[in-house]
ROBAZA-47752 format. One record per atom (N, C-alpha, C): x, y, z; residue in one letter. Coordinates in steps of 0.02 Angstrom, whole numbers, padded with zeros to 5 digits, always signed. Layout:
N
XYZA/...
This chain:
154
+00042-00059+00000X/+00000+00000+00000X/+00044+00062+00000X/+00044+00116-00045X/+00090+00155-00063X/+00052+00216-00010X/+00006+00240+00013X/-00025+00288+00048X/-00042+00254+00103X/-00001+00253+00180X/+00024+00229+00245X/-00001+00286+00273X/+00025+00272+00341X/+00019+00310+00403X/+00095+00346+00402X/+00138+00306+00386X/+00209+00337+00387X/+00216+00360+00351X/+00184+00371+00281X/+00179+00429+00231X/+00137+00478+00265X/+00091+00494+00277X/+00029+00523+00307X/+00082+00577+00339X/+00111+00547+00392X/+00150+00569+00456X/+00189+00615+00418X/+00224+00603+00364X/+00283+00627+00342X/+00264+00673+00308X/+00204+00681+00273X/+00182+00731+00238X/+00158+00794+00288X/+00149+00757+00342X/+00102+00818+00370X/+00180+00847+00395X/+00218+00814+00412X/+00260+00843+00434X/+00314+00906+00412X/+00304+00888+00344X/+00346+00922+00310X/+00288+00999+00275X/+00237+00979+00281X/+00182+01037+00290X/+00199+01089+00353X/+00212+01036+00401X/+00224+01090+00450X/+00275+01126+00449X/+00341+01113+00438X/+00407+01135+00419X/+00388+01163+00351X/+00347+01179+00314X/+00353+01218+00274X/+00326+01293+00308X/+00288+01274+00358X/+00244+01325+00378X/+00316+01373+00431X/+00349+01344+00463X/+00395+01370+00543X/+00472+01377+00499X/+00482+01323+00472X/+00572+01344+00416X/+00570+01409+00395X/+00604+01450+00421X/+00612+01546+00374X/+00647+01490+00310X/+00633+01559+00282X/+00657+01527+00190X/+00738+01515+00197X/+00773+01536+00229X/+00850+01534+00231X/+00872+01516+00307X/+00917+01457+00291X/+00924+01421+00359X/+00993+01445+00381X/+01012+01474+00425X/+01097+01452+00443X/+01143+01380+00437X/+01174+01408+00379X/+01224+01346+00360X/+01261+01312+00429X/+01272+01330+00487X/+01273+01288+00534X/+01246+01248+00578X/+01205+01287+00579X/+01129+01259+00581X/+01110+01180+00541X/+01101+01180+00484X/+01100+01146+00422X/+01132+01095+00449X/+01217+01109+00444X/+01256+01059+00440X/+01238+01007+00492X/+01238+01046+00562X/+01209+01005+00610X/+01170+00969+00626X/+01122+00992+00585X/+01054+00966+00577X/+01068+00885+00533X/+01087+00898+00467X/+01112+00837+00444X/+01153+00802+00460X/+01196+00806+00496X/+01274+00762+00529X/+01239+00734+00619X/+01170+00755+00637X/+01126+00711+00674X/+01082+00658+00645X/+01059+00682+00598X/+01002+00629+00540X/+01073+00581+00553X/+01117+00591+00517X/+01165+00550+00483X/+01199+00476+00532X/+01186+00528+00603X/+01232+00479+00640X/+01155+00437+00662X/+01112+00459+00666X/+01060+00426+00699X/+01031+00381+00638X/+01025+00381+00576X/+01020+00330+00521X/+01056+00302+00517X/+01136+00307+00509X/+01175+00233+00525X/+01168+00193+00575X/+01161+00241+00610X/+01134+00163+00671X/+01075+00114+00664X/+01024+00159+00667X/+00963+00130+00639X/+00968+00088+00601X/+01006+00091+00525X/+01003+00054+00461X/+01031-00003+00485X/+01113+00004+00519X/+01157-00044+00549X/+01094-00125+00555X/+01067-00076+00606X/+01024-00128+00667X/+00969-00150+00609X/+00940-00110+00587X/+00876-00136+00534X/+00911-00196+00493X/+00961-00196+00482X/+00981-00227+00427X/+00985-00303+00451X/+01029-00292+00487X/+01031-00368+00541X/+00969-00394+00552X/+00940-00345+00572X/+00872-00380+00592X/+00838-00430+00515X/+00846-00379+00480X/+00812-00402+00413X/+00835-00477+00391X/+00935-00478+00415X/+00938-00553+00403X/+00912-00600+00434X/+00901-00587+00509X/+00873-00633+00558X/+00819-00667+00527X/+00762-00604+00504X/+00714-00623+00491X/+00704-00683+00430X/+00748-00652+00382X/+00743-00703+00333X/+00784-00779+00346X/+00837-00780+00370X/+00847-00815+00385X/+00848-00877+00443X/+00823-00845+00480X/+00773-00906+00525X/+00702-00926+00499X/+00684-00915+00447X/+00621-00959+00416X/+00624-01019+00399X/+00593-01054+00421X/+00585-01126+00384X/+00532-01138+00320X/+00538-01184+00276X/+00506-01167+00224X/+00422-01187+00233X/+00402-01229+00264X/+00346-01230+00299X/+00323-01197+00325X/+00350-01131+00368X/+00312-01092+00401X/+00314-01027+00349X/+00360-01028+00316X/+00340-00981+00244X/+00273-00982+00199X/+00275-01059+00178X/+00210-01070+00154X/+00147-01060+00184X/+00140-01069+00261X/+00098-01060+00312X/+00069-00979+00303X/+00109-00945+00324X/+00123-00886+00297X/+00103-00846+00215X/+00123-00877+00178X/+00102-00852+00115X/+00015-00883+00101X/-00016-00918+00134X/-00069-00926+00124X/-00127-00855+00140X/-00112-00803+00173X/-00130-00747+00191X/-00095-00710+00138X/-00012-00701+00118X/+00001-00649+00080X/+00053-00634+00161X/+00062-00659+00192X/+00102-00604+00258X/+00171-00597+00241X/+00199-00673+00235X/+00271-00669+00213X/+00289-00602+00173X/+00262-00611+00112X/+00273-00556+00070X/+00271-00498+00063X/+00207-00478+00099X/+00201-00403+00134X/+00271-00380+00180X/+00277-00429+00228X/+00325-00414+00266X/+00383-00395+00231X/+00427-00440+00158X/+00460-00427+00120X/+00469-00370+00117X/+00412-00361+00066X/+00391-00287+00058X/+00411-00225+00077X/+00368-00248+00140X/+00403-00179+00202X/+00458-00160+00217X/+00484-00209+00222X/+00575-00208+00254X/+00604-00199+00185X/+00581-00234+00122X/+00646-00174+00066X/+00624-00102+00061X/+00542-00104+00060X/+00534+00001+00024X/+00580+00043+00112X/+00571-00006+00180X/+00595+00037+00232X/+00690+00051+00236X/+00685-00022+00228X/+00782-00012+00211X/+00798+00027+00152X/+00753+00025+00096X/+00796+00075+00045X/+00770+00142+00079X/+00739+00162+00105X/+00708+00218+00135X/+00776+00256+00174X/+00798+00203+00219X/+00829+00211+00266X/+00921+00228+00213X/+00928+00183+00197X/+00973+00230+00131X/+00995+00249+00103X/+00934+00280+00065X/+00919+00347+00034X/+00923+00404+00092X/+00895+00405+00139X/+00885+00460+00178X/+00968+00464+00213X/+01023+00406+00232X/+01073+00420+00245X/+01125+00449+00188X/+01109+00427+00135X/+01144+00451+00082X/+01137+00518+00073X/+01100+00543+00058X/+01044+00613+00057X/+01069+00657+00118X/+01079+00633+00202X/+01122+00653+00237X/+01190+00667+00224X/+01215+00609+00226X/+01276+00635+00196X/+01311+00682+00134X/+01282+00673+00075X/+01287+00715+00025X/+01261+00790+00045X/+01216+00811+00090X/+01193+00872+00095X/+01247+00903+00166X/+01260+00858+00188X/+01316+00877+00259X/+01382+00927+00211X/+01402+00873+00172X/+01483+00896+00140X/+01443+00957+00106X/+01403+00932+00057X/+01383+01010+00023X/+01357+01078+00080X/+01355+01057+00125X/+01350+01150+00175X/+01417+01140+00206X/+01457+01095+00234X/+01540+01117+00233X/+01560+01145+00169X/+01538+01116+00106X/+01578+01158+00036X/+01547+01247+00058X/+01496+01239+00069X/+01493+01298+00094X/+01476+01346+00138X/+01503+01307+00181X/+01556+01358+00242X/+01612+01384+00205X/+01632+01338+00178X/+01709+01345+00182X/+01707+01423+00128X/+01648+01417+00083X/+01666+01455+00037X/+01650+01541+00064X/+01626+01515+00121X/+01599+01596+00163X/+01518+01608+00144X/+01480+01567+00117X/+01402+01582+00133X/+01384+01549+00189X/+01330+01604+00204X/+01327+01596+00290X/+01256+01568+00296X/+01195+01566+00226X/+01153+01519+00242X/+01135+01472+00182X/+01069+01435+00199X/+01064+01378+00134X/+00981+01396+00131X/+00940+01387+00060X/+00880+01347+00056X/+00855+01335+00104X/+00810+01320+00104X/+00763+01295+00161X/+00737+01197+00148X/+00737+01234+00072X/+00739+01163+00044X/+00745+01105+00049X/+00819+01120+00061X/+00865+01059+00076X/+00844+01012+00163X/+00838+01056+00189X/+00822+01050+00275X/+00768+01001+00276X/+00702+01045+00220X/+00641+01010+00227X/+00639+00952+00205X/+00674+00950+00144X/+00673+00882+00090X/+00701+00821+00148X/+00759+00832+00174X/+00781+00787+00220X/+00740+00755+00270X/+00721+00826+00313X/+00679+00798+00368X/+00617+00758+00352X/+00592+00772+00267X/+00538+00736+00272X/+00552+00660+00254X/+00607+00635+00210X/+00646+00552+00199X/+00647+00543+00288X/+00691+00575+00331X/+00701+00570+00374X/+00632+00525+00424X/+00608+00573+00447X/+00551+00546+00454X/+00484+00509+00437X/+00495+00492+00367X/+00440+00436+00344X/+00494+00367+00357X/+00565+00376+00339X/+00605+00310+00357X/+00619+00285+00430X/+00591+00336+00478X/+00613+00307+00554X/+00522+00292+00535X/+00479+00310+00541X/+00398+00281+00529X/+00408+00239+00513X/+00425+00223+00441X/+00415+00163+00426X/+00440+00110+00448X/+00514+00111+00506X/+00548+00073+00512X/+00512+00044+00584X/+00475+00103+00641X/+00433+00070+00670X/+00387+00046+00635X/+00358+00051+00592X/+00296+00007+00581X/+00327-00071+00562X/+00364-00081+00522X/+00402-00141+00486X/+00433-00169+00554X/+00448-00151+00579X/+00467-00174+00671X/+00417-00205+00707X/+00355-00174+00718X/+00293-00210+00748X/+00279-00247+00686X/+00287-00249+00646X/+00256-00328+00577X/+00311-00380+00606X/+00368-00358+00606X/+00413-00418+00635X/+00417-00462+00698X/+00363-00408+00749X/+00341-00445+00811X/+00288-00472+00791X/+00259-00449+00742X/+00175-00499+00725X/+00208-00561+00700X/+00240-00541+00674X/+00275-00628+00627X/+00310-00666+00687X/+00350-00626+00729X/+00374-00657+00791X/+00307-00712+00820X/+00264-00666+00835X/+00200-00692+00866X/+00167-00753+00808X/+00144-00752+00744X/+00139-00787+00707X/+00162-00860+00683X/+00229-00845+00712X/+00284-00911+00724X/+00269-00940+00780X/+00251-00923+00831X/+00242-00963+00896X/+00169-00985+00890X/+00147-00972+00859X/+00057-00964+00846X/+00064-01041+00791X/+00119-01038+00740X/+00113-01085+00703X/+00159-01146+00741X/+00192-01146+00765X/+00261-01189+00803X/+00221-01237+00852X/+00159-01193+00887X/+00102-01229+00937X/+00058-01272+00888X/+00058-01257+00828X/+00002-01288+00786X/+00027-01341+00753X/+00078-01341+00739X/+00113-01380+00676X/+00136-01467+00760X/+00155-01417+00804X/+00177-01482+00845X/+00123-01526+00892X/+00064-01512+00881X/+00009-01538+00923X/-00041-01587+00870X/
């Protein structure tokens, strides 16, 4: 489903930051702003990612099939690639916008766009959304597995 709650969230959000962002941000400001996204999405991604192997790789192929009789497996799929590429994109996007307001510092402009701030914060925040939501699907499947593990052994 391409229109979520973690889209929802992210839109409104960046509605709001369009409304409170003055049109010109302090480039230190900026920088800071992105070199926090940055450190707080590598971590995130780090951990998402692992997780993502866990998940796939502790399946058995029976409880996959179990699973795909609803469509869950796959959804879940789903979720965890549009959230990991989410996740990134939005670090990449950090990073590339960090060095570009050091290029200019260095060059002596003292602010940036507003643009740039908003565009971020809003990847930013639909990829930590989405990454809780794809987090509670992974406890449903957690739960789902013990739900099937009781069924399959009785």
């Amino acid at each position: 489903m391409l229109v979520s709650g973690d889209l929802l969230v992210a839109v409104a959000a960046v509605g709001a930051l369009l409304a409170v962002v003055p049109r010109w941000v302090p480039l230190p400001l900026a920088k800071d702003l992105y070199g926090i996204g940055a450190s707080v999405l590598s971590i995130v991604f780090s951990v998402y990612f692992a997780a993502l192997a866990i998940v796939i790789s502790s399946s058995d192929d029976r409880f996959i099939k179990w699973l795909e009789e609803d469509g869950i497996f796959s959804d879940l799929l789903w979720g965890f690639k549009v959230t990991l590429l989410c996740l990134f994109s939005a670090l990449v996007l950090a990073l590339a916008l960090y060095a570009w307001s050091g290029a200019q510092i260095a060059m002596d402009y003292r602010a940036q766009h507003r643009s740039g701030v908003i565009l971020f914060a809003g990847l930013l925040i639909y990829s930590l959304c989405a990454t809780l939501s794809t987090t509670l699907a992974a406890i449903k499947y957690a739960q789902k597995r013990s739900t099937f593990l009781s069924t399959a052994g009785s």
